[in-house]
Backbone bond lengths (Angstrom), bond angles and torsions (degrees), N, CA, C in turn:
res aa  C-N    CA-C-N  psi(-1)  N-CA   C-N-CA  omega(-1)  CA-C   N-CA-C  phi
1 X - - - 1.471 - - 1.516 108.80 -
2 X 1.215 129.77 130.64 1.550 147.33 -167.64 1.772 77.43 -60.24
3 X 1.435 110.79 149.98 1.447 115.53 160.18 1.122 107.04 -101.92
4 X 1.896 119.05 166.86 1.143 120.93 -159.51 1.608 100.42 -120.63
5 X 1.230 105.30 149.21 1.530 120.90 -159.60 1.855 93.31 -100.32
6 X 1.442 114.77 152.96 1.750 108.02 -174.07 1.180 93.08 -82.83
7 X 1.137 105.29 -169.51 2.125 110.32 -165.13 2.000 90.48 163.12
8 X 1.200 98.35 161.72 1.762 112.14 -175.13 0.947 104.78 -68.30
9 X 1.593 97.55 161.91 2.184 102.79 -166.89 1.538 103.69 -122.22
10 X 1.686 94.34 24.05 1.809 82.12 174.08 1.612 108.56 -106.46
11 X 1.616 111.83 153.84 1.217 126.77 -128.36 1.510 104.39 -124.23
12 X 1.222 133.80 154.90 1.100 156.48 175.92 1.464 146.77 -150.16
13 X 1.383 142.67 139.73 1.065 118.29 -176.90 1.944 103.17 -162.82
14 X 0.984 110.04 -165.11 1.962 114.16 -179.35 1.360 113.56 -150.06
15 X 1.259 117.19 133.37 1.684 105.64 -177.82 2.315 111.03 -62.07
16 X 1.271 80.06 153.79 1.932 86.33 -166.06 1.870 76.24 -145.14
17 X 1.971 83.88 138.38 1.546 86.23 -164.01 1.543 106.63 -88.41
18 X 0.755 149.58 176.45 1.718 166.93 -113.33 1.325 88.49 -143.88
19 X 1.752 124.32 142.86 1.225 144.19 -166.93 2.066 89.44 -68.88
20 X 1.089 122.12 -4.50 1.622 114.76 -163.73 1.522 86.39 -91.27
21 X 1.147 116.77 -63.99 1.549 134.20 -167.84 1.839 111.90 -42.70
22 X 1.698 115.65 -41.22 1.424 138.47 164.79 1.587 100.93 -27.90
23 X 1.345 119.09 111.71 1.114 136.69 169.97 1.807 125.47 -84.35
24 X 1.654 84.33 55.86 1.890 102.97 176.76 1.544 97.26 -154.13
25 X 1.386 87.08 160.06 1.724 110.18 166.84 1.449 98.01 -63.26
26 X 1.141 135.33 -55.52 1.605 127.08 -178.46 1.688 106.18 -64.58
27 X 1.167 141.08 42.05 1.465 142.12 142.64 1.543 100.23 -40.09
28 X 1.479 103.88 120.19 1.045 118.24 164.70 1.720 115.54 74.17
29 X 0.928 122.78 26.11 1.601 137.52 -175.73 1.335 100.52 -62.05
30 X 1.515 107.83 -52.02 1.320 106.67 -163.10 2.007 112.84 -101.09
31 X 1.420 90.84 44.55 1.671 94.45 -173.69 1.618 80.58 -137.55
32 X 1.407 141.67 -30.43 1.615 121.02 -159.43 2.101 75.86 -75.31
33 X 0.705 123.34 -80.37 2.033 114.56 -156.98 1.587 102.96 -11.31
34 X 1.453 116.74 -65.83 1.342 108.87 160.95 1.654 139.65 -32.24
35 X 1.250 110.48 -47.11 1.457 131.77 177.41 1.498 106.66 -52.71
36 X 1.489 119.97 -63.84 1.217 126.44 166.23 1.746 127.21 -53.18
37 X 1.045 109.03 -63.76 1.529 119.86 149.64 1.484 125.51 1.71
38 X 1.508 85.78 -77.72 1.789 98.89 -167.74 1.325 105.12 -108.21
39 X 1.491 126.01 -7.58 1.386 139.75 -178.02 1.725 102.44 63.22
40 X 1.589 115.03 46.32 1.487 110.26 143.63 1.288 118.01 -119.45
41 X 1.611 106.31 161.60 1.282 101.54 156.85 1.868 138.66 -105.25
42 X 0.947 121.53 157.29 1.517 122.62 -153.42 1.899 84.97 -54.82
43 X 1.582 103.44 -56.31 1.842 106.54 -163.78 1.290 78.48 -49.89
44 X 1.419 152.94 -71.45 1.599 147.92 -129.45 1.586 97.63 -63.63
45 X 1.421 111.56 -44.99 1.190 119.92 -167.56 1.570 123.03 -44.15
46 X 1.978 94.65 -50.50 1.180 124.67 -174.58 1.504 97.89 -59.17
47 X 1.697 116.89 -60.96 1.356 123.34 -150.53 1.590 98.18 -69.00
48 X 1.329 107.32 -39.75 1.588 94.94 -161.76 1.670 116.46 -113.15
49 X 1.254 119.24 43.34 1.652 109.30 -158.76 1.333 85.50 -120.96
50 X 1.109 120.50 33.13 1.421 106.04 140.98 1.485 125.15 -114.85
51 X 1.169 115.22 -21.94 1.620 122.35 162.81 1.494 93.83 -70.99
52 X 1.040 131.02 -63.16 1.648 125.15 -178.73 1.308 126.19 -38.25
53 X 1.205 112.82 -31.52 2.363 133.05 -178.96 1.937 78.13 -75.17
54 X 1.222 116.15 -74.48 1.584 122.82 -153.88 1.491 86.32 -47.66
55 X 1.704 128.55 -66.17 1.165 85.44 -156.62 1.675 121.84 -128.08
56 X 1.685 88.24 61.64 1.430 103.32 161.22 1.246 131.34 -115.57
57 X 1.660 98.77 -24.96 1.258 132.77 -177.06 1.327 114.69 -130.67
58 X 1.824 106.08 138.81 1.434 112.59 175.14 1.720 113.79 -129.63
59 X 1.044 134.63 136.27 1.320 146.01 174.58 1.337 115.15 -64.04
60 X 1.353 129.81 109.03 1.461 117.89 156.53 1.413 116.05 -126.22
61 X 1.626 108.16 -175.45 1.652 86.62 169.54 1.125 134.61 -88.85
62 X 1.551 129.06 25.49 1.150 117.24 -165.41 2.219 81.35 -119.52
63 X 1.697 103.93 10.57 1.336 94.70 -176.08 1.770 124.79 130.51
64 X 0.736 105.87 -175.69 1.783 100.72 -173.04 1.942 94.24 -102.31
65 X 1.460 97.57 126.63 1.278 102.75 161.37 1.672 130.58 -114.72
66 X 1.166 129.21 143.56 1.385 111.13 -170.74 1.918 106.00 -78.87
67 X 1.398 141.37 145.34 1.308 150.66 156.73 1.071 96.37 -71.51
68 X 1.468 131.38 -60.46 1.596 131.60 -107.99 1.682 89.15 -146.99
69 X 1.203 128.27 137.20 1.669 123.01 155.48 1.285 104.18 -178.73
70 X 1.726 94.56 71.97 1.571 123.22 151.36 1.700 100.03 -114.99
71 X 1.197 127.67 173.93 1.175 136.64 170.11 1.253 134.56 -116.17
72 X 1.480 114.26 20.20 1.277 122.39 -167.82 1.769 89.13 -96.64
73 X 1.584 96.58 143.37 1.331 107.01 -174.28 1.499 108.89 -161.25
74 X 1.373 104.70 154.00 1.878 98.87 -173.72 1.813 89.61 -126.96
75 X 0.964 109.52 155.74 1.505 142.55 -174.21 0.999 147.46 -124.79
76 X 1.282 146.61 66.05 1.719 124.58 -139.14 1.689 95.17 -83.74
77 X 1.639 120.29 149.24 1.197 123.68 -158.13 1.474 104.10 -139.94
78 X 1.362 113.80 93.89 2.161 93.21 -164.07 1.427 95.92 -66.07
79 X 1.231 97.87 154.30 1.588 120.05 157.16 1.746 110.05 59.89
80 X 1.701 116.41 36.02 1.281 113.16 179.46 1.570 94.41 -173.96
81 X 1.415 107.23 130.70 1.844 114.61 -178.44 1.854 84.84 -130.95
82 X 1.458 80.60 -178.75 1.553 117.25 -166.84 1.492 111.72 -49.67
83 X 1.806 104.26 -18.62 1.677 83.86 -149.38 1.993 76.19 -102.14
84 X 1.140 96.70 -21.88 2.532 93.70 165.95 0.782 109.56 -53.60
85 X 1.645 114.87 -65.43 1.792 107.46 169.63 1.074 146.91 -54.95
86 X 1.234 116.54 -12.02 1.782 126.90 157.40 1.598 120.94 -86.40
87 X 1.573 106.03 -41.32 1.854 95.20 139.71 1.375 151.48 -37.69
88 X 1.314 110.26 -57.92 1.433 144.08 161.02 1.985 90.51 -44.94
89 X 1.083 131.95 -72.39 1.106 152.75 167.67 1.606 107.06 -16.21
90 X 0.849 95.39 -74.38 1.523 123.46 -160.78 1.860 92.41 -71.25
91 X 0.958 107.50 -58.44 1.764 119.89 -171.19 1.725 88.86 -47.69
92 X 1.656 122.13 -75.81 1.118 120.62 -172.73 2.009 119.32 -42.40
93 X 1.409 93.09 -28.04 1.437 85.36 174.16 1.569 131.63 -75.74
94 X 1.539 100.47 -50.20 1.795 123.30 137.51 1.919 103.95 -7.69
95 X 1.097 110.42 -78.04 1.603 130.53 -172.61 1.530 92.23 -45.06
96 X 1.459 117.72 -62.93 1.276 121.06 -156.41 1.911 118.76 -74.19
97 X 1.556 93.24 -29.32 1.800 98.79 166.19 1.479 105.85 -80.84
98 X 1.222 118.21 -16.92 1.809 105.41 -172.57 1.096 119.89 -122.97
99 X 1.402 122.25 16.72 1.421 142.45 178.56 1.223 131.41 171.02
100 X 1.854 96.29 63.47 1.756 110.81 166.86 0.982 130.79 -19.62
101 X 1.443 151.70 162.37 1.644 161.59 166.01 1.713 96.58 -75.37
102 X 1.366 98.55 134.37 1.743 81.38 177.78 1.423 115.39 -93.00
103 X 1.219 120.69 167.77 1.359 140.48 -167.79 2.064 108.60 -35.13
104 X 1.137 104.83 -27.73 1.726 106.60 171.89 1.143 103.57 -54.31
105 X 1.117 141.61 -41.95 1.661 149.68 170.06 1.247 124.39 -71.42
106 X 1.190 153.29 0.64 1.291 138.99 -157.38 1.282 123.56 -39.81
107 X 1.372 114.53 -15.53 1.761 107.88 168.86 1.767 110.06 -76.76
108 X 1.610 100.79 -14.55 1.337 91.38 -169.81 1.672 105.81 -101.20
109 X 1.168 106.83 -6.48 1.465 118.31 163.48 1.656 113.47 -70.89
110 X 1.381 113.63 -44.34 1.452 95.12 -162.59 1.622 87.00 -102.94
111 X 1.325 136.14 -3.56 1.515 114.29 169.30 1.662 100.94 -71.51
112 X 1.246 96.53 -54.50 2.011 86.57 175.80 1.529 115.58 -43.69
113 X 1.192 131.97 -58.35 1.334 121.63 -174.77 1.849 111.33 -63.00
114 X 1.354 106.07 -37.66 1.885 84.24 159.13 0.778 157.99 -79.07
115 X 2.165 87.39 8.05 1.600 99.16 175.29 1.189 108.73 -84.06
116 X 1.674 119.78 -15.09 1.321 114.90 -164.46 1.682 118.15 -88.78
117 X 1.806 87.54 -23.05 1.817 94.93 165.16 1.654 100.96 -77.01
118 X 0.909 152.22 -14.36 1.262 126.48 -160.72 1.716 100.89 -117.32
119 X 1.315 105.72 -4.68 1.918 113.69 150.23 1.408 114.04 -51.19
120 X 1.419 102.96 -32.58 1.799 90.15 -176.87 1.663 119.29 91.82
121 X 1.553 104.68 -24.56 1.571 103.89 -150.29 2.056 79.73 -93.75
122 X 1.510 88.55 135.33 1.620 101.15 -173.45 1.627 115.17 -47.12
123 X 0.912 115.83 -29.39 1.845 141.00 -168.12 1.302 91.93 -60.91
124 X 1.372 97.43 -62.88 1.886 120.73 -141.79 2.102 89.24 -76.02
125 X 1.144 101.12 -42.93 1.838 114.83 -175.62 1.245 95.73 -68.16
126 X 1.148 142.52 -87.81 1.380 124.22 157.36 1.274 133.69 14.00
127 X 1.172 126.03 -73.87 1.196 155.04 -163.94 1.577 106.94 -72.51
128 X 1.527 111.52 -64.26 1.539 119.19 -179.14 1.624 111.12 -81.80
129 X 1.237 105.59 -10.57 1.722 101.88 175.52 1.888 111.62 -69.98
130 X 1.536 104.37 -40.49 1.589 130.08 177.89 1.036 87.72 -55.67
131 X 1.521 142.35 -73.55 1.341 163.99 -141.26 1.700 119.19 -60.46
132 X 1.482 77.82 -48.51 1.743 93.03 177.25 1.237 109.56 -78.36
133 X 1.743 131.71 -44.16 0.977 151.80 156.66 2.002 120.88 -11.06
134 X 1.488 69.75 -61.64 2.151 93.04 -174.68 1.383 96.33 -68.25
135 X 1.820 112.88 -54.88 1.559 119.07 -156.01 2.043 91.40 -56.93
136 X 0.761 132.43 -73.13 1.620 134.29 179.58 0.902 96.88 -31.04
137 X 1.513 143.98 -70.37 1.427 115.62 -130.64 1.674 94.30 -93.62
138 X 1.495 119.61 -2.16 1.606 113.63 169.62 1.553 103.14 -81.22
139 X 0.920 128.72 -67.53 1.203 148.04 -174.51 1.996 126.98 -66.98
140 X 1.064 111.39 -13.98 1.585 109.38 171.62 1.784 101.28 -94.52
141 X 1.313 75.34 148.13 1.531 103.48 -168.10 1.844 118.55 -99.51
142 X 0.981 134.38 36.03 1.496 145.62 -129.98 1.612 108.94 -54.92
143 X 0.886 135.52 2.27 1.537 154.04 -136.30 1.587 87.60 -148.47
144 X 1.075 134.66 -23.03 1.767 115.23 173.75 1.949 100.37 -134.24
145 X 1.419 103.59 7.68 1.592 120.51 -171.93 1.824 94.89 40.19
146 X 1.308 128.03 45.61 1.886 113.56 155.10 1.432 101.17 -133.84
147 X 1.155 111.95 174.44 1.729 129.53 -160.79 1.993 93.17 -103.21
148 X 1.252 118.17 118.00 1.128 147.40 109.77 1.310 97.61 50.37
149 X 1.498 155.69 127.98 1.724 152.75 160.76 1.471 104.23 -127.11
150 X 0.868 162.64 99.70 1.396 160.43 154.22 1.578 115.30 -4.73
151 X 1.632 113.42 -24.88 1.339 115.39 174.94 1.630 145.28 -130.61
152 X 2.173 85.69 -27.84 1.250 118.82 161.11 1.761 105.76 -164.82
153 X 1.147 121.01 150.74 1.651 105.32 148.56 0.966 137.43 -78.31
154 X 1.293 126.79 109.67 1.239 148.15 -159.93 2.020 98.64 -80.01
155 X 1.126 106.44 111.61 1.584 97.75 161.32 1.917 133.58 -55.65
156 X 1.243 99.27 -40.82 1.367 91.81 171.17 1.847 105.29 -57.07
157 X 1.069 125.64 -76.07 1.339 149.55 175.01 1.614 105.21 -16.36
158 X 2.006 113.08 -48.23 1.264 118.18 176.89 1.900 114.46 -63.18
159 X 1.358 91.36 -43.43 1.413 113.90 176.37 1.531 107.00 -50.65
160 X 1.203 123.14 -77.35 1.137 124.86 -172.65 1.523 119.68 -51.58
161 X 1.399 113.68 -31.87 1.409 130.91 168.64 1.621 108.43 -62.14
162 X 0.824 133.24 -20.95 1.578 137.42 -167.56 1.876 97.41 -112.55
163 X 1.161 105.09 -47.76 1.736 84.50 165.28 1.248 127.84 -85.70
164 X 1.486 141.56 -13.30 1.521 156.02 150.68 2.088 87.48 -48.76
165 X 1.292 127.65 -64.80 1.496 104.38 -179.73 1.296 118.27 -68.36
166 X 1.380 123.39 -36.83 1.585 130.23 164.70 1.817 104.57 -22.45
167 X 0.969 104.32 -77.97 1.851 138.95 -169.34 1.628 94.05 -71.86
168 X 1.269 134.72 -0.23 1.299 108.15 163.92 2.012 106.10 -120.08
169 X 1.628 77.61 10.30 1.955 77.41 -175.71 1.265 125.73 97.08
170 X 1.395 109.27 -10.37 1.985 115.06 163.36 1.545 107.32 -95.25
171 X 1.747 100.75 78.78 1.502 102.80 164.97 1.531 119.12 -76.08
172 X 0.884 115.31 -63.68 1.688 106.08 166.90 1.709 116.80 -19.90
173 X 1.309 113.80 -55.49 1.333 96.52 166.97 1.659 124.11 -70.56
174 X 0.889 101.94 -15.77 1.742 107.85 -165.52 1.941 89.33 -71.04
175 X 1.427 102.81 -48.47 1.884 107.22 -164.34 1.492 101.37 -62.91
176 X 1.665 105.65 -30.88 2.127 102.61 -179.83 1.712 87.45 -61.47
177 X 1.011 117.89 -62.50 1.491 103.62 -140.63 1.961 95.33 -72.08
178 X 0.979 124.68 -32.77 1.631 100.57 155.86 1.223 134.71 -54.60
179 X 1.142 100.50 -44.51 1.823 102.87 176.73 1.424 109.57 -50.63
180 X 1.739 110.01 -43.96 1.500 102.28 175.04 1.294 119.53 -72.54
181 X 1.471 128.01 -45.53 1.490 124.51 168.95 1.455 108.59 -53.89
182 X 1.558 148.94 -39.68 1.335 112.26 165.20 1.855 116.44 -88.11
183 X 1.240 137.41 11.66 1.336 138.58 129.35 1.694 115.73 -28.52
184 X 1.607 103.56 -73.61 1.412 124.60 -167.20 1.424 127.64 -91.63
185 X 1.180 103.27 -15.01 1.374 125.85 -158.05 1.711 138.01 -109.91
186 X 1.981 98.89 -40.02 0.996 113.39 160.03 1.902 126.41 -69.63
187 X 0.969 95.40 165.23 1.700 100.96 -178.27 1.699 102.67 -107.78
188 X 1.186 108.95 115.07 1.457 112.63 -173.72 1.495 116.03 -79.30
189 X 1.793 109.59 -9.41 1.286 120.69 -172.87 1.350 116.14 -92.85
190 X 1.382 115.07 -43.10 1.293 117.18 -168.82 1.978 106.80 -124.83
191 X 1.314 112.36 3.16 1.309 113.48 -170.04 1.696 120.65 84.92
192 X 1.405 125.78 147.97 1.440 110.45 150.91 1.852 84.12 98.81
193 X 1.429 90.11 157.97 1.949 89.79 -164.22 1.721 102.18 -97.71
194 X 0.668 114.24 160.63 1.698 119.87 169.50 0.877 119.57 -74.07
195 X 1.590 138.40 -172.52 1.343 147.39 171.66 1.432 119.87 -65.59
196 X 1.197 105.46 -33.90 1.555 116.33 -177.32 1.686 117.35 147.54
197 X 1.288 128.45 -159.83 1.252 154.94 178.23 0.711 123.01 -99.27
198 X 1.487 118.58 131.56 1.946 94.14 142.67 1.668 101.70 -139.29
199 X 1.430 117.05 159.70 1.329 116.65 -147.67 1.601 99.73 -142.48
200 X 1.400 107.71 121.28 1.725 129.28 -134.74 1.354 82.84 -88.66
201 X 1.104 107.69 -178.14 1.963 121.41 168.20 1.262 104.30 -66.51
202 X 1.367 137.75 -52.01 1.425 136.15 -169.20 1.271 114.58 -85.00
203 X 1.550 112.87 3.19 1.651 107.67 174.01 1.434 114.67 99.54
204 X 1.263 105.23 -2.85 1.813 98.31 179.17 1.517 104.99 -89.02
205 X 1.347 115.59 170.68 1.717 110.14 -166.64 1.807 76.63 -141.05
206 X 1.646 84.27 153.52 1.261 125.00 -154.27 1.672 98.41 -116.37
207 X 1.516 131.58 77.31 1.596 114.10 174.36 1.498 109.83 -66.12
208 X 1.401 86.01 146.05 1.688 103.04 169.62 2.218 107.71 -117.63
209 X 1.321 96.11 117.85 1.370 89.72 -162.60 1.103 104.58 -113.76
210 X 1.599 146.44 27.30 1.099 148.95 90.70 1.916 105.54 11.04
211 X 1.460 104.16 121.25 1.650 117.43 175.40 1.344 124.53 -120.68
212 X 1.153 111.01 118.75 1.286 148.65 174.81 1.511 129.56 -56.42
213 X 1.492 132.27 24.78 1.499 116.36 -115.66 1.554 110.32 -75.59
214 X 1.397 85.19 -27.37 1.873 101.53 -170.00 1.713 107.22 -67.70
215 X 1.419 109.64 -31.96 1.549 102.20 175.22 1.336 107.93 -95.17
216 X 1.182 123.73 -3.61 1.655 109.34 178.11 1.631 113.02 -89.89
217 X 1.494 95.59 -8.06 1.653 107.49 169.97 1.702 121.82 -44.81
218 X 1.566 105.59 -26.48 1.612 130.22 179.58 1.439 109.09 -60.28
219 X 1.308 98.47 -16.88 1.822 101.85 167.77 1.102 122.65 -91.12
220 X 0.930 121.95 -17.20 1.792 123.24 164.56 1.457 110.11 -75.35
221 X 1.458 124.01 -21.51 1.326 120.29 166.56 1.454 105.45 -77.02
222 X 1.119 122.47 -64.95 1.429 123.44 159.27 1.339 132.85 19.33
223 X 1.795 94.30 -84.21 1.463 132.72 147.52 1.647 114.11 -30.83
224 X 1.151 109.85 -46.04 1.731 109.73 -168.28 1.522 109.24 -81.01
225 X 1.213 105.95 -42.21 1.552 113.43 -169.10 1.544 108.42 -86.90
226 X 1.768 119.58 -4.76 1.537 128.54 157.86 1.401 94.95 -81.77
227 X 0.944 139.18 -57.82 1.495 129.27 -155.69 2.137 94.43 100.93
228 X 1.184 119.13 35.18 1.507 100.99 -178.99 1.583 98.01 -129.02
229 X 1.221 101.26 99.35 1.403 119.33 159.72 1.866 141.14 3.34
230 X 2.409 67.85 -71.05 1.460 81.31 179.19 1.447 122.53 -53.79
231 X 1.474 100.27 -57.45 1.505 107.81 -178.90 1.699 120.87 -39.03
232 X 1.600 110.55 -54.27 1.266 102.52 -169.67 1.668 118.81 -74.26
233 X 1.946 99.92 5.95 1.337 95.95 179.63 1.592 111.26 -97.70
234 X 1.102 111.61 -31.07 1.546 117.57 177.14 1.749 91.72 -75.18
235 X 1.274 134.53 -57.07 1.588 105.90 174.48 1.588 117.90 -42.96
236 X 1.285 124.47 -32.13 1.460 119.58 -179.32 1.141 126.64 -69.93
237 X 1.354 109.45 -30.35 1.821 116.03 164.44 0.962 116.48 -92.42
238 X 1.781 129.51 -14.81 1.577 118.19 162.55 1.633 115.32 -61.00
239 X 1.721 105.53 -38.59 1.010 128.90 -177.96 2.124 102.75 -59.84
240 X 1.225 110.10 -63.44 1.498 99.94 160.25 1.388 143.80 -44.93
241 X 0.869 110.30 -40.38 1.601 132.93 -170.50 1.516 112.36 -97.00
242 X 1.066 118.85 -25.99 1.421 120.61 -176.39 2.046 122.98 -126.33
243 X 1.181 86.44 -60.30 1.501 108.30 176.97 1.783 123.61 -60.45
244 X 1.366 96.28 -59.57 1.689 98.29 174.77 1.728 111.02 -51.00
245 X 0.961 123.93 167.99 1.467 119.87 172.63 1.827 109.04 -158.74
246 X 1.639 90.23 84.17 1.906 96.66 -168.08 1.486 116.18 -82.07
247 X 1.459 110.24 16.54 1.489 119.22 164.17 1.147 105.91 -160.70
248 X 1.603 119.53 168.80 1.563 108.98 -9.13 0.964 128.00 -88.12
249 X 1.449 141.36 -168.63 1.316 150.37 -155.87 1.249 96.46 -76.94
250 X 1.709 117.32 116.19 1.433 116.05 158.97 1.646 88.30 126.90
251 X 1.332 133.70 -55.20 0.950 155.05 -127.51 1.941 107.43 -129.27
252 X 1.350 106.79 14.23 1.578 118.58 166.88 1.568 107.77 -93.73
253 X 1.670 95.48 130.42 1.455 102.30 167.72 1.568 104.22 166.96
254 X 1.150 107.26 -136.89 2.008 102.49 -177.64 1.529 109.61 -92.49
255 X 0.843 153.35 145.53 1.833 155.64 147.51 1.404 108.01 -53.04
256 X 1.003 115.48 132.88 1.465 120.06 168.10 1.808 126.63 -89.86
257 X 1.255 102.80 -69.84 1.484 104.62 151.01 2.114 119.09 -133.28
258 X 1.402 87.37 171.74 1.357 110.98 -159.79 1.799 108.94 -157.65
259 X 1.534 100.99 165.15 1.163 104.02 -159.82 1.866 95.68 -95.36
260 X 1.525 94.15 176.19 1.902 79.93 -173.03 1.312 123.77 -79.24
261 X 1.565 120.91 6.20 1.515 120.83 168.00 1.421 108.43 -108.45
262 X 2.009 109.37 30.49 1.399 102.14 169.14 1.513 113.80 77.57
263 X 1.152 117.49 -24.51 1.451 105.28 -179.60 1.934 100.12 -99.67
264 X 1.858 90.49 178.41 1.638 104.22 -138.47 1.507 85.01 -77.94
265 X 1.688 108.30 168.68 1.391 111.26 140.87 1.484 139.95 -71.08
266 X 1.071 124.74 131.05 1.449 114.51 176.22 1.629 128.52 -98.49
267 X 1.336 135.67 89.08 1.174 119.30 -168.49 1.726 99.68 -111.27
268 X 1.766 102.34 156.93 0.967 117.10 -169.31 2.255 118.12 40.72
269 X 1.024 124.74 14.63 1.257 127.51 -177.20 1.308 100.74 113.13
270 X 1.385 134.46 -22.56 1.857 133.04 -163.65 1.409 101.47 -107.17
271 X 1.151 106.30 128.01 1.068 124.41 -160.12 1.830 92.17 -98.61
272 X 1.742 100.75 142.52 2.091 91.94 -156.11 1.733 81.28 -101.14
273 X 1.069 101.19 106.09 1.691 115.88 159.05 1.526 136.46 -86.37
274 X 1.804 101.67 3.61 1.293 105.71 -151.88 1.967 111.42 -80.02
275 X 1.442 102.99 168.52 1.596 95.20 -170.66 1.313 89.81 -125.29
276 X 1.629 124.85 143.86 1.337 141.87 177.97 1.858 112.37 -91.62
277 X 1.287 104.55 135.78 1.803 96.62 153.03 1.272 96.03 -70.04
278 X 0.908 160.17 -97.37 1.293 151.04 -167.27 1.973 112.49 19.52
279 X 1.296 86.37 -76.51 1.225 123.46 -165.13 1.868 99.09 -55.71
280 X 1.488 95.53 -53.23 1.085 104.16 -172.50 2.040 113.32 -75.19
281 X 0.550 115.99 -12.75 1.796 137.47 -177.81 1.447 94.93 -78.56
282 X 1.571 120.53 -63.38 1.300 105.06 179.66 1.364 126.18 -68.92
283 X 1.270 110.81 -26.49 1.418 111.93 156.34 1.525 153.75 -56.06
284 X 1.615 99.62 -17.69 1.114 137.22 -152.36 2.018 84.48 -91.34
285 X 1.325 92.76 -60.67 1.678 114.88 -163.26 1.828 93.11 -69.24
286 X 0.961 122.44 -34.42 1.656 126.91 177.29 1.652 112.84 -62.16
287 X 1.529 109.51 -57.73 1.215 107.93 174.62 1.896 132.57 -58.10
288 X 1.519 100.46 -40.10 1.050 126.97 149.18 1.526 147.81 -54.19
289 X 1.201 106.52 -39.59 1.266 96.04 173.61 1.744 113.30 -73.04
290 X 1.442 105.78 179.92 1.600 119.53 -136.43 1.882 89.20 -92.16
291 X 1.313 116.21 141.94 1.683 106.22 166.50 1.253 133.04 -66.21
């Protein structure tokens, strides 16, 4: 893993709307792989991640340490129990064997097919193992080791693509497409990956170093579900040092975006400090999930 160079710890971010707000029938496509995974759900996430931060995680000064990293968690949920959410569940998977995301998506193609291997149900494993299978060999790029974007590669998108194969059992592919995201991806100047790519007609790639912090958090899950250390340790101090944002009052939680030496944007004189559920959801599932 590239090591990370120090750089300023003041913080920034922009509201990014919530998989509910997503103006498609696939709302939330790319949150059930997770759901199954770690056995939460995104609503649980929302309702209960603040009893969940208290008591998984504790603040000191030498840094955030984990207590707790099991995943069993209770939630109160108005107007929806266990046996909706395994409907809801089940329906989205339904969606996902009988009417794939089309090829404009490929993160949302191969997170659906690992949701359907990591259902368990022989049909559905079947089905998304083929799935994942096809989606790679159209879409990987072997010459920059990342999967294919229709416009740029997006790092969150790469990220999530490498743990959706992680979590369905194609680690070998999951480790190419890291190796290429920290190849292509990392920032050698200030630490922490960029926004993404984009990749010209003749093959040269274009960094965008614009930071992301709250979605690049997907690499510390990454990290967990490889078994590689390094990674989830340099996400933990990017995650310290840069990403968290414990003031000011009102205004603590994850950063969303930021400029590439980490410090905030400033528009019109206001400096954009704001923190996303978004942001914070993927974070939530990063810290948490199991080693």
């Amino acid at each position: 893993m590239p090591t990370q160079n120090a750089a300023p710890q003041t913080l920034l971010t922009e509201p990014s709307p919530s998989p509910a707000d997503k103006k498609s029938k696939r709302a939330g496509a790319d949150y059930l792989f997770e759901t199954l995974g770690c056995d939460l759900h995104w609503t649980a996430l929302q309702a209960g991640s603040i009893a969940m931060v208290v008591e998984a995680c504790s603040k000191t000064d030498a840094g955030w340490t984990v207590t707790e990293s099991h995943l069993d968690m209770t939630a109160k949920i108005p107007k929806i129990d266990q046996a909706q959410f395994t409907a809801i569940a089940n329906a989205m998977l339904e969606l996902y064997a009988t009417s794939p995301a089309n090829n404009s998506r490929p993160d949302w193609q191969i997170e659906e097919a690992s949701a359907l291997v990591q259902s368990g149900v022989p049909s559905y494993v079947t089905l998304g193992t083929s799935e994942l299978r096809a989606y790679w060999n159209a879409n990987y790029l072997p010459s920059i080791e990342l999967l294919n974007e229709p416009t740029e590669m997006v790092t969150a998108d790469q990220g999530d693509i490498a743990v959706a194969l992680a979590k369905a059992g194609f680690t070998a592919q999951a480790e190419d497409v890291l190796a290429g995201m920290e190849a292509h991806l990392w920032d050698p100047a200030y630490g922490g990956f960029g926004e993404g790519t984009v990749l010209s007609a003749n093959g040269t790639l274009s960094f965008k170093n614009k930071k992301t912090g709250g979605r690049m958090m997907n690499m510390m899950t990454l990290g967990r579900d490889l078994g590689d250390s390094s990674l989830v340790s340099t996400m933990d101090t990017l995650f310290q040092q840069h990403i968290y944002q414990g003031s000011p009052a009102g205004y603590q939680g994850v950063l969303y975006e930021q400029q590439q030496d980490w410090q905030p944007y400033i528009l019109g004189g206001t400096t954009e400090n704001w923190t996303t559920s978004e942001a914070m959801g993927i974070t939530y599932i990063a810290l948490l999930s199991p080693n």
